[in-house]
C-alpha positions as CSV (number, residue, x, y, z in Angstrom):
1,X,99.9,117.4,99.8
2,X,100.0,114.0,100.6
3,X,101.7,111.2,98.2
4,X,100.1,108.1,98.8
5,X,96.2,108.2,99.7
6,X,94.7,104.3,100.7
7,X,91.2,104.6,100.6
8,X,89.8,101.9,101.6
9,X,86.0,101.0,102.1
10,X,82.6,98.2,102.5
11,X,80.6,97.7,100.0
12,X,78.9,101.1,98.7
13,X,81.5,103.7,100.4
14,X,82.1,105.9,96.9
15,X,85.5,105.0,96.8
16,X,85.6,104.1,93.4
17,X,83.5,107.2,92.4
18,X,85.8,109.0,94.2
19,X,88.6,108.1,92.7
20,X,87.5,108.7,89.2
21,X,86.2,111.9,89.9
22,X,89.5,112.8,91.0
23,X,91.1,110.8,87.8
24,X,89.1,112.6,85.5
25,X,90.3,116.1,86.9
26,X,93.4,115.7,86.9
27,X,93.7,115.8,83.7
28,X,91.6,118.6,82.7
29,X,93.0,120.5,85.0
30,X,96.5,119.9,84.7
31,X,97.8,120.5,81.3
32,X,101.2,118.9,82.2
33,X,99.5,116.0,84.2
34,X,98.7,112.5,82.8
35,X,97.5,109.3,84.5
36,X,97.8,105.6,84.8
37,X,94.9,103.5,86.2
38,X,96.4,99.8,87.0
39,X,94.9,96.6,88.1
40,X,96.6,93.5,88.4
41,X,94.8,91.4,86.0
42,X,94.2,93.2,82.1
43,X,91.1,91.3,81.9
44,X,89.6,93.1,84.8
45,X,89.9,97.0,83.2
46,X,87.3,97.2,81.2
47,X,84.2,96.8,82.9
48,X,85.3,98.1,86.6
49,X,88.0,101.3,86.4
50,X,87.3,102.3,82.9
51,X,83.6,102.4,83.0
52,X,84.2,104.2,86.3
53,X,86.3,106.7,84.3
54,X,83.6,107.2,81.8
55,X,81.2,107.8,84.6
56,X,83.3,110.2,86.4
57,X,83.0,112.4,82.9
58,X,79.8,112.6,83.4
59,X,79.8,113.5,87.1
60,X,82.3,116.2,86.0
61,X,79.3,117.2,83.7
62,X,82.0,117.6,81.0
63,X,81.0,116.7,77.0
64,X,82.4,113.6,76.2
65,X,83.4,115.2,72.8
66,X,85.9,117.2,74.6
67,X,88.0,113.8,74.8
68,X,89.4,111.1,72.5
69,X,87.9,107.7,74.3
70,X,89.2,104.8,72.5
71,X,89.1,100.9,73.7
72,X,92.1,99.4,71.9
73,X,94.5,100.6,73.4
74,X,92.2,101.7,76.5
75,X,92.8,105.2,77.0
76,X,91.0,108.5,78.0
77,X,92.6,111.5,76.5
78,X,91.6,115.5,77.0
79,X,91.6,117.4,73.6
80,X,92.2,120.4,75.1
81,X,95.3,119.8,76.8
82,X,96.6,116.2,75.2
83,X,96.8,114.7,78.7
84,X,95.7,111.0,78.9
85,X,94.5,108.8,81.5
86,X,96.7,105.2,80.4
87,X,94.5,101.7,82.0
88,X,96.8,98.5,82.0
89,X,97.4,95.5,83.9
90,X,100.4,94.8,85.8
91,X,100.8,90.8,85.2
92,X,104.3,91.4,84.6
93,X,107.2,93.8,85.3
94,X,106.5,95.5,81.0
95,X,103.7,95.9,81.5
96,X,104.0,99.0,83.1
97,X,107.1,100.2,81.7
98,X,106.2,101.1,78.4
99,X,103.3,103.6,79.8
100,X,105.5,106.6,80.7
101,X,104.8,109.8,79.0
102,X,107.8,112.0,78.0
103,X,105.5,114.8,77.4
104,X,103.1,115.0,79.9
105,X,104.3,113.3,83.0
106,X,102.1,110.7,85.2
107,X,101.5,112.6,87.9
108,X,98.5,110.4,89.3
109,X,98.7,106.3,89.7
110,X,95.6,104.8,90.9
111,X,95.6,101.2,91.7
112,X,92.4,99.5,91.7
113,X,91.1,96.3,94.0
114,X,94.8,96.5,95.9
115,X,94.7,93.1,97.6
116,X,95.2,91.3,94.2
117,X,98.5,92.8,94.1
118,X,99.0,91.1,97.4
119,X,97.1,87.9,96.7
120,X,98.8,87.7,93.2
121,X,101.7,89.2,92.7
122,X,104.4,90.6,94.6
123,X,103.0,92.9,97.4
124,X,104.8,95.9,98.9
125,X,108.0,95.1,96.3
126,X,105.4,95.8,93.2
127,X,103.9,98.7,94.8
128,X,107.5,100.4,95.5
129,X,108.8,99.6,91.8
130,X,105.5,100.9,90.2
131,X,106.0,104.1,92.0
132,X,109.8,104.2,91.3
133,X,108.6,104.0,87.7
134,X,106.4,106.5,87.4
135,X,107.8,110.0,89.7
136,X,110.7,110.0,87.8
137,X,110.5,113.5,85.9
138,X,108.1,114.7,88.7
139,X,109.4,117.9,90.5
140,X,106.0,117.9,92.7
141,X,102.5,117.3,93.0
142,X,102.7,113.3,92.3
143,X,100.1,110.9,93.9
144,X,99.6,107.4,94.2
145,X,95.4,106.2,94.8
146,X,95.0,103.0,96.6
147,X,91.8,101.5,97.0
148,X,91.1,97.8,98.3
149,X,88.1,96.5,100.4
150,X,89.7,95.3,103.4
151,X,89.8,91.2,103.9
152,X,88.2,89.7,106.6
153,X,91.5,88.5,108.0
154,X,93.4,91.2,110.3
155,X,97.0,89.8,108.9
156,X,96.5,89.9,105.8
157,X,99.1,91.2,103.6
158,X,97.5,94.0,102.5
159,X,96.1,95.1,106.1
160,X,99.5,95.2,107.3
161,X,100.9,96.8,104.7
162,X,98.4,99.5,105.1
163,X,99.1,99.9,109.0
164,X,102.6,100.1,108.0
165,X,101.7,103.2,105.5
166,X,100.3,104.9,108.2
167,X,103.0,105.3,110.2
168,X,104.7,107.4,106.8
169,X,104.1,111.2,107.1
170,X,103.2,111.2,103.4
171,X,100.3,108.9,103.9
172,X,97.0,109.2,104.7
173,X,94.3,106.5,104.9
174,X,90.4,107.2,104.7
175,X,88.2,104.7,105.4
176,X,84.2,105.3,104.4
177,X,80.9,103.3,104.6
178,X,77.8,103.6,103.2
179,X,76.7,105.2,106.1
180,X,79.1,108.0,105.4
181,X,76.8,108.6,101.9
182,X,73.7,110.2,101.3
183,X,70.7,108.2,101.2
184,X,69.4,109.9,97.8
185,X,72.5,108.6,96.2
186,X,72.7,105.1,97.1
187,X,69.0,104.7,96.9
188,X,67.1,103.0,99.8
189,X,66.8,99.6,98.4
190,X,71.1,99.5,99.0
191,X,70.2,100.8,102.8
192,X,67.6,97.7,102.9
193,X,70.2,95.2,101.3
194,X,72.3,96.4,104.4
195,X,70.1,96.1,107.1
196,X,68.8,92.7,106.0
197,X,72.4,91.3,106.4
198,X,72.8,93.1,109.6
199,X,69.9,91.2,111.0
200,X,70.5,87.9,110.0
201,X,74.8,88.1,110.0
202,X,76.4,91.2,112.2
203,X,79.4,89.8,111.4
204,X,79.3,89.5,107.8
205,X,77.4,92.8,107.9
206,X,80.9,94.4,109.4
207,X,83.0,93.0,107.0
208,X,80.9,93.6,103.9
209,X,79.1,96.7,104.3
210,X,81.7,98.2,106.9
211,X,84.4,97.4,105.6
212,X,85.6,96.1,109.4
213,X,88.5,93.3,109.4
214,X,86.5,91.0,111.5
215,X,88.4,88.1,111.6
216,X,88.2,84.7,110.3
217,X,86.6,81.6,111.9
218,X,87.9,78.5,112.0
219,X,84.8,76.2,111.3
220,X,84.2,78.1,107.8
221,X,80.7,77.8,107.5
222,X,79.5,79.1,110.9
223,X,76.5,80.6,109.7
224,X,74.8,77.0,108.6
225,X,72.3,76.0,111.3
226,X,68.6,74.2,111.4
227,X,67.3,77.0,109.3
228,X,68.9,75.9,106.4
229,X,67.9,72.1,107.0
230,X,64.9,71.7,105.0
231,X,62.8,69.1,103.1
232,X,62.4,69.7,99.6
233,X,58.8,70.5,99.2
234,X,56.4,67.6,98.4
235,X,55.1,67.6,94.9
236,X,57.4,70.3,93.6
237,X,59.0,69.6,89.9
238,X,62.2,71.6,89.1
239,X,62.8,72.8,85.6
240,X,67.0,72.2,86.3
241,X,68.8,70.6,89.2
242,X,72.4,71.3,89.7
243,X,74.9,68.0,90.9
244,X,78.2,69.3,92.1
245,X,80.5,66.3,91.7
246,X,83.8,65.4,93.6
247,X,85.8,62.3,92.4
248,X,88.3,60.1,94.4
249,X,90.1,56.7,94.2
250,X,90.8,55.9,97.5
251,X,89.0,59.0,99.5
252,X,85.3,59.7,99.2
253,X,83.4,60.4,95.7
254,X,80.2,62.3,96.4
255,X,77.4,63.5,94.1
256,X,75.6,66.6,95.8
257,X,72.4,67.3,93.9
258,X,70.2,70.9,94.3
259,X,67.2,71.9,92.8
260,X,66.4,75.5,90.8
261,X,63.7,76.7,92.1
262,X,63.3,80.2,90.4
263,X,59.9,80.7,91.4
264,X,60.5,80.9,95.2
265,X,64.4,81.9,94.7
266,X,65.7,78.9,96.1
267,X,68.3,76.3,95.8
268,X,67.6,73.3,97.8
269,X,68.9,70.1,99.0
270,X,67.8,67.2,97.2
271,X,69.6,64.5,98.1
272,X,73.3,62.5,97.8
273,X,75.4,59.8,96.4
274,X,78.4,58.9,98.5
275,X,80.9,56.3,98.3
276,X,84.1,56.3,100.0
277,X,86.4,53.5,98.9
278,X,88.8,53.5,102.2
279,X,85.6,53.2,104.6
280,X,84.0,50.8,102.5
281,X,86.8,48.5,101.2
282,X,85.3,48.4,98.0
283,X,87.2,50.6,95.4
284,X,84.4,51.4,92.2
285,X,85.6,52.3,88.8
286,X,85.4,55.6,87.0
287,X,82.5,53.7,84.6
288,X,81.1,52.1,88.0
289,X,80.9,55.6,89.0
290,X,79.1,56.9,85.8
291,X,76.6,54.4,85.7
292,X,75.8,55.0,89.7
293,X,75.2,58.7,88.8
294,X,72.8,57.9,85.9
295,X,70.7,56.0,88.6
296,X,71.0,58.5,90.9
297,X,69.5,60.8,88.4
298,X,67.0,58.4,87.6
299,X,65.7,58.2,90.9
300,X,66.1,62.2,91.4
301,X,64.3,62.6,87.8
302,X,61.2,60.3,89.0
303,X,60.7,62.3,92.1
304,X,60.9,66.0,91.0
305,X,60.3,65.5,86.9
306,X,64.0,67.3,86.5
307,X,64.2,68.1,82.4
308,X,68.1,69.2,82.7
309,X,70.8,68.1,85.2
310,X,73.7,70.3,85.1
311,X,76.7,68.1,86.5
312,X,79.4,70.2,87.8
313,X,82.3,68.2,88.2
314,X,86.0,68.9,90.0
315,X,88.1,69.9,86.6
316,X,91.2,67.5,87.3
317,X,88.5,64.7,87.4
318,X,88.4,64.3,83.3
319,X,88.3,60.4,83.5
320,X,85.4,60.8,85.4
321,X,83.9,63.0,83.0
322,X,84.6,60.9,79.9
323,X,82.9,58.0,81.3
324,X,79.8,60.2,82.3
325,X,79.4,61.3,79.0
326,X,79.5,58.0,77.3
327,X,76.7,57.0,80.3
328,X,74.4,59.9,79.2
329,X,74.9,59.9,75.4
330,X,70.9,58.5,75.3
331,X,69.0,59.6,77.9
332,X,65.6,60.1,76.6
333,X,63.7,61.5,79.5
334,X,66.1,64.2,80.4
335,X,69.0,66.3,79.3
336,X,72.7,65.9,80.5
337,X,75.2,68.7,80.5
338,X,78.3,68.8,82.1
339,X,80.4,71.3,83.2
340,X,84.0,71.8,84.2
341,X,83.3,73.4,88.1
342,X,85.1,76.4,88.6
343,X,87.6,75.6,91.6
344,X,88.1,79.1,92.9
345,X,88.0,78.2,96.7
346,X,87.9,81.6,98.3
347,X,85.1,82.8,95.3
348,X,83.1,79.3,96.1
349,X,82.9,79.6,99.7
350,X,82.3,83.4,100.2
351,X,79.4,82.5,97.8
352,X,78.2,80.0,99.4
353,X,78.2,81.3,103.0
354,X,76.4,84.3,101.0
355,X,73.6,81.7,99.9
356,X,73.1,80.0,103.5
357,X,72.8,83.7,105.2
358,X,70.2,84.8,103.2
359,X,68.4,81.6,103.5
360,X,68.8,80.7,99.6
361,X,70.4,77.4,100.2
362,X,69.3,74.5,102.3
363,X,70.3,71.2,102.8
364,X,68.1,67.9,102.7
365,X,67.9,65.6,105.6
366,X,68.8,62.9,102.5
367,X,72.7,64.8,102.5
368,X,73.5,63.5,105.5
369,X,77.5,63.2,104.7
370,X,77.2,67.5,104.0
371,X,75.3,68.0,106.6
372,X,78.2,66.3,108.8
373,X,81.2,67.8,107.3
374,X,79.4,71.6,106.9
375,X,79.7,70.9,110.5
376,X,83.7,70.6,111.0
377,X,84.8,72.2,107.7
378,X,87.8,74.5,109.3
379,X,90.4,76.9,108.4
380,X,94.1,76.1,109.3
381,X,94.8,78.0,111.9
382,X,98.4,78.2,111.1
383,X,97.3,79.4,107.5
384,X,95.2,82.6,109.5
385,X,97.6,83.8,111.3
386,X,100.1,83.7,108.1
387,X,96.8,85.7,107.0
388,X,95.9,83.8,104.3
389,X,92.8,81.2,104.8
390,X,93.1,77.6,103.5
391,X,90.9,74.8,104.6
392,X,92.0,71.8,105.9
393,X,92.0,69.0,103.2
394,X,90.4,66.4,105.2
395,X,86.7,65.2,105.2
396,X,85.9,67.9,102.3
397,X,84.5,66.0,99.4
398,X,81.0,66.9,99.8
399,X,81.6,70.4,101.0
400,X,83.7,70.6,97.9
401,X,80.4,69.2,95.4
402,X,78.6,71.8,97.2
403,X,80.8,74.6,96.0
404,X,80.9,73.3,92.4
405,X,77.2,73.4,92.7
406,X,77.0,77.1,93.6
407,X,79.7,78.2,91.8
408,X,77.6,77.2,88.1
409,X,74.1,78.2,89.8
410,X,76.0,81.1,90.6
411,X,74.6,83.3,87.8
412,X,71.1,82.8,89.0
413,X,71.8,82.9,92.7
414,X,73.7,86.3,92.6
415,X,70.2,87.7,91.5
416,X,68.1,86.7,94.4
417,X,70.6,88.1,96.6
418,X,69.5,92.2,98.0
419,X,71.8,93.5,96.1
420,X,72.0,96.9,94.4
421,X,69.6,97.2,91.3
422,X,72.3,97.9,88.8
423,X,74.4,94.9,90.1
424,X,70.8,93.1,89.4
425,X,70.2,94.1,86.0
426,X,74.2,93.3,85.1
427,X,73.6,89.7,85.9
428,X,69.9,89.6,84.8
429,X,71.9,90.2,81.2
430,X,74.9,87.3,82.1
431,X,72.1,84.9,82.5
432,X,70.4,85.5,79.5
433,X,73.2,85.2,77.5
434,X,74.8,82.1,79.0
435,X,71.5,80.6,79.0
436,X,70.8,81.1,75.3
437,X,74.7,79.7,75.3
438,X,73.2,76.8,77.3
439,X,70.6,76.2,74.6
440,X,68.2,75.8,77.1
441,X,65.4,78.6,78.2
């Protein structure tokens, strides 16, 4: 029997479903056998592993009532046999110390979404002193589950950890795809979701839905071309327009404003304010700044009726953001909300190169500053073959508004993307409720 198992996956390879099926059994099958499930964030368990667990069950066909489910603390426990799958985080060095179970020994330790472990904590040093944790009191039969989908980037930590593994008797690594699956239990609208990538982006395709390490680019947003330059259509009125907003003193402060069009499942281009201090030799004020956005809505309002304007601002701009609000206290054609972007970089632009392959987002011949630096926005190359990917932090302002953009447009996006229908319907119900949050329907 092998001790360490690294199953790794694209999107739709039953890993996860896998692994559950396997949790689950393990503990009604073992009555001296318990279970830890661990990611590396807390906040993460309940809605991925643990509602995996619960499906599992019912995989298993097993009655629920045959076990003690409880939320707080999150565990899964077998009547029959008083073994118990434990969930926890591992944010620190505790918090998986206090899991170990005298009576009935873990002997499975599944660790969920691997690469955070690599990306946020400590790598192959956590891995070892989790596992040096929980064998003690094993005298055989104890596993360790790793799953991960494997990032783009070949020298990533977690790749070469893996490769590394596999040179280990004890090891084995699997990799599936959801070609390995059968069609009646992905459903064919997943095989279309697929294909329609494959056609328009092999290489995302590989990486996404094969699960391939294909490499990173330099110029990140490769995939942006004339197909996404587009007019915004003549006489169209937009219920909301989104402007992602990034501030500077002496570099560039750029206003990048896109329409929601929910009707035709679009976000388009609309147009730009840019003003960069150091090229101009004219240095503007946080308030000369407000009051150039209000006119820049003004203008954006006249054209396309806009009742909202979500502004989606870089957090550490709060200045910024003061003097905006005072600007749009009393604005009586239109509504003003702002919004502290969310600055994930990675998140932001895999989304975004996600929204310009399946032609969602275009770019108006009026952002002519994006349009020029979508066309050098690069990797370090340094930084990719240390195998992590960080931009370099030159002529990025308005690719950086452009991300703020998608990033709070993002719940309405992720919907018109061919995605699997239960993925649909989960953030069908996020939108709702932020919406109603939003006070506007």
């Amino acid at each position: 029997m092998y001790k360490h198992i690294i199953l790794t996956s694209g999107r739709a390879g039953t890993k996860s479903s896998f692994a559950a099926i396997r949790t689950d059994y393990q503990i009604v099958s073992d009555r001296h056998g318990s279970v830890v499930v661990l990611r590396k964030h807390h906040n993460k368990l309940r809605k991925t592993v643990y509602k995996e667990m619960l499906r599992g069950i019912n995989r298993l066909q097993i009655p629920k009532n045959r076990f003690y489910i409880t939320k707080s603390p999150m565990e899964i426990t077998y009547k029959k046999y008083n073994t118990t799958i434990y969930f926890s985080g591992s944010d620190g060095i505790d918090d998986t110390k206090g899991i170990i179970d005298e009576d009935k020994p873990i002997k499975l330790v599944v660790l969920d979404e691997l690469t955070e472990f690599f990306d946020d904590g400590e790598g192959e040093d956590e891995l070892a002193n989790i596992e040096a944790t929980f064998v003690r009191g094993n005298k055989a039969g104890f596993q360790m589950i790793y799953l991960y989908n494997p990032p783009k980037n070949p020298n990533a930590a977690v790749n070469l950890w893996c490769k590394k593994m596999e040179q280990r008797p004890d090891c084995i690594h699997i990799h599936t795809d959801y070609r390995d699956v059968p069609v009646d239990w992905l459903g064919q609208d997943l095989i279309s979701s697929a294909e329609a990538m494959k056609a328009v982006d092999p290489k995302m395709y590989r990486w996404t839905w094969l699960g391939e390490s294909v490499g990173v680019d330099e110029l990140i947003y490769y995939m942006y071309s004339s197909r996404n330059r587009k007019r915004p259509e003549k006489g169209r009125t937009y219920e909301r327009a989104y402007i992602g907003g990034d501030y500077g003193q002496q570099n560039a402060t750029t206003y990048q404003a896109f329409g929601l069009d929910v009707y035709r499942q679009k976000f388009p281009g609309l147009g730009e304010y840019y003003h960069s201090g150091r090229d101009s030799g004219t240095q503007r004020s946080p308030s000369e700044y407000a009051q150039d956005l209000v006119e820049f809505m003004n203008e954006l309002h006249e054209e396309y009726e806009i009742k909202v304007f979500y502004i989606c601002l870089d957090p550490s701009a709060k200045g910024l953001q003061e003097e905006i609000r005072r600007a749009t206290r009393s604005l009586p054609e239109y509504g003003v909300l702002i919004r502290d972007a969310d600055n994930d970089v990675a998140l932001g632009i895999s989304r975004v190169q996600k929204a310009f392959v399946f032609d969602i987002l275009s770019i108006s011949p009026k952002q002519e500053n994006l349009d020029r630096e979508l066309g050098t926005y690069e990797y370090d190359k340094k930084s990719i073959e240390k195998g992590k990917e960080v931009p370099i932090k030159e002529n990025d302002h308005s690719c950086d508004a452009l991300r703020y953009a998608v990033m709070t447009a993002w719940r309405y996006i992720k919907q018109w993307l061919p995605i699997e229908a239960e993925k649909r319907e989960y953030s069908a119900d996020i939108a709702r409720k932020e919406v109603e949050e939003d006070g506007y329907i």
